[in-house]
VEXSE-269316 format. One record per residue (C-alpha): residue in three letters; x, y, z. Coordinates in steps of 0.05 Angstrom, whole numbers, plus 5000, padded with zeros to 4 digits. Layout:
N
ALAXYZ;...
***
This chain:
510
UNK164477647170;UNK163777617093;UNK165377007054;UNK166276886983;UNK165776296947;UNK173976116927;UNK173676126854;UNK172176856863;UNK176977446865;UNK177077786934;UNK178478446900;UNK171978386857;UNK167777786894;UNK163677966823;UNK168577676772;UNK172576926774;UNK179876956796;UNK182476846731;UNK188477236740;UNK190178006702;UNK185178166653;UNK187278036573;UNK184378516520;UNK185078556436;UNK185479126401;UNK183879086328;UNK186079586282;UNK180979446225;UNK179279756157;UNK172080096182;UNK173680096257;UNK178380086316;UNK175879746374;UNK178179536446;UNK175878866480;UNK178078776549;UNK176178036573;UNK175977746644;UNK181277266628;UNK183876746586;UNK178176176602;UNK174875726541;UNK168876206545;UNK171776826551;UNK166877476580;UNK168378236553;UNK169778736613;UNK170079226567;UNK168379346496;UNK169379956455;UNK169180096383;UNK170880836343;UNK169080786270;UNK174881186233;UNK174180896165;UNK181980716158;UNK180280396096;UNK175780926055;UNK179681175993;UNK185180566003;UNK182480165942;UNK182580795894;UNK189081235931;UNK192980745954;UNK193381036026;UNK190581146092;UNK186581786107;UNK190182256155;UNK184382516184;UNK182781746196;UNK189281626215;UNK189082176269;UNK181881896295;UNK185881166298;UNK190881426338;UNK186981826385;UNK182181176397;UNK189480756411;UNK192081296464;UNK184781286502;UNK185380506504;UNK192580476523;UNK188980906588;UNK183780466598;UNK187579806602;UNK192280106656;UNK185780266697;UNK183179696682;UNK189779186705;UNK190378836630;UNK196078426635;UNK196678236559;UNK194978546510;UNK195078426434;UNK193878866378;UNK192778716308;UNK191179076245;UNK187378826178;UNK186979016103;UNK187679746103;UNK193979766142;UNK195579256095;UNK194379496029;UNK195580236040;UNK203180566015;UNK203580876083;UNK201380266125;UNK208180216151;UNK209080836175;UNK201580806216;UNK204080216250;UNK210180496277;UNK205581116301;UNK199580606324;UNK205380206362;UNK207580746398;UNK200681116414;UNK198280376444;UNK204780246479;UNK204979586444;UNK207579256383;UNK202479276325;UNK201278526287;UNK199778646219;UNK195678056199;UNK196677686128;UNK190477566101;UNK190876836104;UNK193176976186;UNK186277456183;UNK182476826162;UNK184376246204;UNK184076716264;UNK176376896237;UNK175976086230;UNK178076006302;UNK174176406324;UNK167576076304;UNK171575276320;UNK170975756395;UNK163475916386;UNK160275376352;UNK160674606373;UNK162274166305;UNK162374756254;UNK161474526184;UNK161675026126;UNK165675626105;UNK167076196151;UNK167176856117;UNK169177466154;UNK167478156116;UNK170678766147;UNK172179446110;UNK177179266063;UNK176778536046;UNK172677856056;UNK175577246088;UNK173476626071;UNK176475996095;UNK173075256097;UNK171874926162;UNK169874186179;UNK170174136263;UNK177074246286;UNK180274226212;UNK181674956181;UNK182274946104;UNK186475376056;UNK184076146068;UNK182076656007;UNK181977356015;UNK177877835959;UNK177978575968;UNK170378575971;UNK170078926042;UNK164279486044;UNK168780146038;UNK173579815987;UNK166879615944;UNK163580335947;UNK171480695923;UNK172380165867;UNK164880215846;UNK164580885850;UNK159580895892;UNK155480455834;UNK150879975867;UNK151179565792;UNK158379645783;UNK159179425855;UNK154778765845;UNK158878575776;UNK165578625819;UNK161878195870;UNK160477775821;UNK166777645783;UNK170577565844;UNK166377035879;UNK165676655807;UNK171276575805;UNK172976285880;UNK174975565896;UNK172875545957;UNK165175605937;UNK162475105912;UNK163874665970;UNK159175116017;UNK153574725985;UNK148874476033;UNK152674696092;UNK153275216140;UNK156075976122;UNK158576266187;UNK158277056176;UNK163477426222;UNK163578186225;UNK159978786245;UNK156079006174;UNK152478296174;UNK151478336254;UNK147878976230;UNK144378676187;UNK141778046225;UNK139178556276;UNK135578896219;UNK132678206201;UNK130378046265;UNK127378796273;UNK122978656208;UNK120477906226;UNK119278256303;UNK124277646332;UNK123677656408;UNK131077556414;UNK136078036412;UNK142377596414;UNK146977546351;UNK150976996363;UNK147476356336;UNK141476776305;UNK140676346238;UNK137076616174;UNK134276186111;UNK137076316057;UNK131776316008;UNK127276706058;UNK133577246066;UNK134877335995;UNK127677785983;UNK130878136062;UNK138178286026;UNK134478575966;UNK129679026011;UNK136579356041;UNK140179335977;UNK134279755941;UNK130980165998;UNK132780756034;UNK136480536100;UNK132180906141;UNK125980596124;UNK127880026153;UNK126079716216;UNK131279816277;UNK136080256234;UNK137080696301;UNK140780066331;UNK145280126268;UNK150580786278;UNK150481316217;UNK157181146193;UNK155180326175;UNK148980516151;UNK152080636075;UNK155379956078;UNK149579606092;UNK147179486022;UNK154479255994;UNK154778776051;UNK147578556035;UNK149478505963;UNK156778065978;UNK151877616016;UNK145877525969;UNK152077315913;UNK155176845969;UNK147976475971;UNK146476425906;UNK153276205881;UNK155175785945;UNK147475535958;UNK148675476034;UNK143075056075;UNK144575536129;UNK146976266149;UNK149376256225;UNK150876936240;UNK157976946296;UNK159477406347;UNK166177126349;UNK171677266297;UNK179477486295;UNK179577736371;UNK176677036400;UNK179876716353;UNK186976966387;UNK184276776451;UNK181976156438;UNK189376026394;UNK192376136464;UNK188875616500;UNK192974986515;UNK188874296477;UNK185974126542;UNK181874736548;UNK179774806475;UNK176874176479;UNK171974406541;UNK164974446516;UNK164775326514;UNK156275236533;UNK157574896597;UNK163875216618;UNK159775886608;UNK154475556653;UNK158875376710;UNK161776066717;UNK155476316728;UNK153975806769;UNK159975936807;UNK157276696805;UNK151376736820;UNK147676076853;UNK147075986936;UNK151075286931;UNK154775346861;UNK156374486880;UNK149074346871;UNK147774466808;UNK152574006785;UNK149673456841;UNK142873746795;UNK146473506728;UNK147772856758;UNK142272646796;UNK137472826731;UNK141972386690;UNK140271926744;UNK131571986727;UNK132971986648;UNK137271366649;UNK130871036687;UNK125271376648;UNK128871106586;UNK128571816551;UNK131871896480;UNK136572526484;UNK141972736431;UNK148272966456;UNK145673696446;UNK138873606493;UNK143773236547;UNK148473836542;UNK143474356544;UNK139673926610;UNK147073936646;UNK147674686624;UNK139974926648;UNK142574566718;UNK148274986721;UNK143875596710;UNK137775386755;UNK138675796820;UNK141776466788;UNK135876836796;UNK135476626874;UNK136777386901;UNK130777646858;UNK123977776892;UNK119777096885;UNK114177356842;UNK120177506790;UNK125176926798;UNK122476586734;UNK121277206687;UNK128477466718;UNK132776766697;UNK129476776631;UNK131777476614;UNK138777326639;UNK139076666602;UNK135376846542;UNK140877466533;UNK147677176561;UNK152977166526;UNK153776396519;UNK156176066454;UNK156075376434;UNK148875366430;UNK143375506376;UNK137276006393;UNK132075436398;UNK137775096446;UNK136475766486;UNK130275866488;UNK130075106522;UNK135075326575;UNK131275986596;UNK124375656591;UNK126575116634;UNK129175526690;UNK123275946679;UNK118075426692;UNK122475116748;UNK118875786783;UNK113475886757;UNK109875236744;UNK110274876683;UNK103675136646;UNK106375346581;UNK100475806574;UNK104376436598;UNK109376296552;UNK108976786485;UNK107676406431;UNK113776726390;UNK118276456441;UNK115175796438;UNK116775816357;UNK122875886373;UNK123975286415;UNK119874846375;UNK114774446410;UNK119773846429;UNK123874386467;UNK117974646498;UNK115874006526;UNK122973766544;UNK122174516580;UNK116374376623;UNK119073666641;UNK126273906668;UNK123174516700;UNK118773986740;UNK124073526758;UNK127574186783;UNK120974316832;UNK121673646859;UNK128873856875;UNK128074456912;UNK123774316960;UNK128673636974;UNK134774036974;UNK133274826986;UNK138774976925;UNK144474626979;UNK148774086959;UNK149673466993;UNK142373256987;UNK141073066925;UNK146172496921;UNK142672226981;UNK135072226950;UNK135571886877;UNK128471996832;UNK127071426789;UNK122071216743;UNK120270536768;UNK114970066766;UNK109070536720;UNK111271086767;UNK115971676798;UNK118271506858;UNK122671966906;UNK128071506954;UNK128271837021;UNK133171587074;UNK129271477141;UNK132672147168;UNK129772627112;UNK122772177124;UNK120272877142;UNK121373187076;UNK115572847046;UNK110673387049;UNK104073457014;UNK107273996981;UNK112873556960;UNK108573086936;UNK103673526898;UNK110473756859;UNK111973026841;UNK104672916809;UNK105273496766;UNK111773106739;UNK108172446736;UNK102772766699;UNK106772886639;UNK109672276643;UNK102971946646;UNK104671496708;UNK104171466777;UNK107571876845;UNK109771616906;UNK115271706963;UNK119871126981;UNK123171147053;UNK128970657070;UNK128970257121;
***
């Protein structure tokens, strides 16, 4: 008889029993997209994503309304979603719209129709609403944000200040990439002088100054997967991808100037973005060199995880969103989802003895790569390794940087296939930075030592503590599990003690 594990749904053993799915739909100025999510949790995971690009905004700046032919694309997109969140169970669902709806003479009269094609009422969001939503939305992605989010859609750009938990007064410039091209006429110089004037002339600016700019939306997504195409960046996640900005500036110019389809990747961008690209480029290049940010952190997350994460009683917003990511795939995917948190533990256990230095960041991303350790278990043994790396590498997990990352994946990676960082590529191990890689090859090796203890079962580890003791590693074995110490066992602890620089051995108890 089949068993699940009882966190799991017994409709879909696949997903977590979090209840009726929830899904956004956001009526914005370029596009119209569904998000379906497994439910309301602090790291929330699409079911289903969908986006049409009708270009609701095009002509609003210069006409003053909506396009009909836009209009009837919008409203075919909201009756195919209205569809697919009955098949799909959605218990709530909450729809939005953004600047064009906004700004356009007929708005009004689109969100009655939009209401009834989606069987829902129809939020129209104030741009300040637009903002701290964007705002939460990173607070839900990023641990300790500090710097000014600014969301860019096709009508207007967000910006709004954030300092960890605090949200700051919002400011909202029609600067969006089809309100740009109608009031430049199409004029890249025209375009850059509105730019220009606008973002002089903003508050909120000069206090990015050697902090962080959080871009949210999907022409800088585009255009962070454009930079990564042209520096050939191994990774193809978004969320967390950072980008110098002196180094970016010469990048923004190259798409401002050059033909969109010389560039690198511009298959991965769709034909109807493709002609924003340079005015999002261009509302960037004047946010660095007005705002001088020490960083550009490019977000996944805006207005629809921002809703989510609004829902959330305190208690959950203030779960860490990396390791609550973790432990549902933990809970997923590992033979004995309650040893890899006895793994957490007992390797806080060896780096309180060993005396190791870790910020709160290295001890978060150790507890996290224990939660992940044993996903790949059902994959053939020659690919275990190369299998969790490409799963970890690629989740969807937020609260953690790319070098962060590449430390969790390598880690679970050498846990199978040795810890030689020889067969690692050496544009990963840029990534990670040499610390990482090192911190890498010493988790992966106390993870060895576990496995053969514990075969990925909990209940074991608690009972056989690893300490560093005395100039060497030393394994406690209760007489009963005497017969665990095997030369293979052993040979597993050396290569630990090796990088160490110490000494191996295996302690039974009387």
């Amino acid at each position: 008889m089949r068993t699940v594990v009882e966190s799991l749904s017994p409709e879909a053993p696949g997903r977590l029993a979090l209840g009726r799915p929830v899904a956004i739909i956001d009526i914005g100025s370029n596009s119209v997209r569904l998000v379906a999510y497994e439910g309301l949790t602090r790291a929330p995971t699409p079911l289903y994503n969908e986006k049409v690009l009708c270009g609701l905004g095009r002509h609003v700046a210069t006409t003053g309304r909506l396009d009909e032919e836009a209009v009837g694309r919008a409203l075919n997109a909201l009756r195919r979603f209205r569809i697919l969140c009955d098949t799909m169970g959605v218990g709530d669902i909450h729809v939005v719209a953004t600047a064009a709806a906004r700004d356009a003479a007929n708005g009004e009269a689109f969100l009655a129709a939009a209401a009834e094609a989606c069987g829902r009422p129809v939020e129209l969001l104030s741009g300040a609403r637009e903002a701290r939503l964007s705002a939460l939305g990173v607070m839900s992605g990023f641990v300790n944000p500090d710097g000014l989010v600014g969301d860019l859609g096709g009508g207007s750009l967000e910006l709004v200040e954030i300092a960890g938990k605090t949200v700051g007064d919002a400011l909202t410039l029609r600067l969006g990439g089809l309100a740009l091209r109608d009031l430049s006429g199409n004029s890249p110089e025209k375009a850059r002088r509105l730019v220009n004037e606008a973002l002089s002339a903003a508050p909120v600016l000069p206090r990015l100054q050697g902090r962080c700019f959080y871009a949210v939306g999907g022409t800088w997504r585009a255009l962070a997967r454009l930079h990564q195409a042209e520096r050939g960046y191994p990774l193809r996640v978004m969320h967390g991808y950072l980008i110098d900005p002196e180094m970016g500036l010469g990048f923004l110019r190259l798409v401002e100037e050059a033909d969109s389809r010389t560039l690198k990747a511009i298959e991965s961008v769709s034909e109807a973005r493709r002609p924003l690209l340079a005015y999002g480029a261009l509302v960037l290049e004047e946010i660095i060199r007005l705002g001088q940010p020490a960083c550009i952190a490019v977000s996944a997350l805006g207005v629809r995880e921002g809703l989510l994460f609004e829902k959330l009683d305190t208690s959950a917003q203030d779960l860490d969103p990396l390791l609550a990511a973790a432990g549902e795939l933990n809970i997923l995917r590992s033979r004995s989802p309650r040893h890899g948190e006895e793994l957490r533990v007992w390797t806080d256990h060896f780096v309180r003895s060993a005396g190791l230095a870790e910020t709160a960041d290295e001890r978060r991303y150790r507890h996290a790569a224990c939660l992940l350790a044993d996903i790949g278990w059902r994959a053939h043994p020659d690919y275990r390794g190369e299998q969790s790396f490409n799963v970890i590498a690629n989740a969807a997990l937020v609260g953690i940087d790319h070098p962060g990352r590449a430390y969790l994946a390598l880690s679970v990676f050498f846990r199978h296939e040795g810890v030689s960082a020889g067969r690692v590529s050496a544009k990963l191990k840029d990534i990670a930075g040499e610390h990482y890689v090192e911190r890498a090859r010493l988790l992966g090796a106390l993870m060895r030592v576990a496995y053969p203890v514990s075969v990925a079962m909990a209940g074991v580890l608690p009972r056989t503590p690893l300490v560093l003791r005395d100039g060497a590693v030393v394994l406690e074995l209760p007489r009963e599990l005497a017969p665990l110490a095997s030369e293979r066992l052993l040979n597993r602890m050396r290569q630990l003690a090796r990088l160490l620089g110490v000494e191996a051995r295996i302690a039974v108890s009387a």
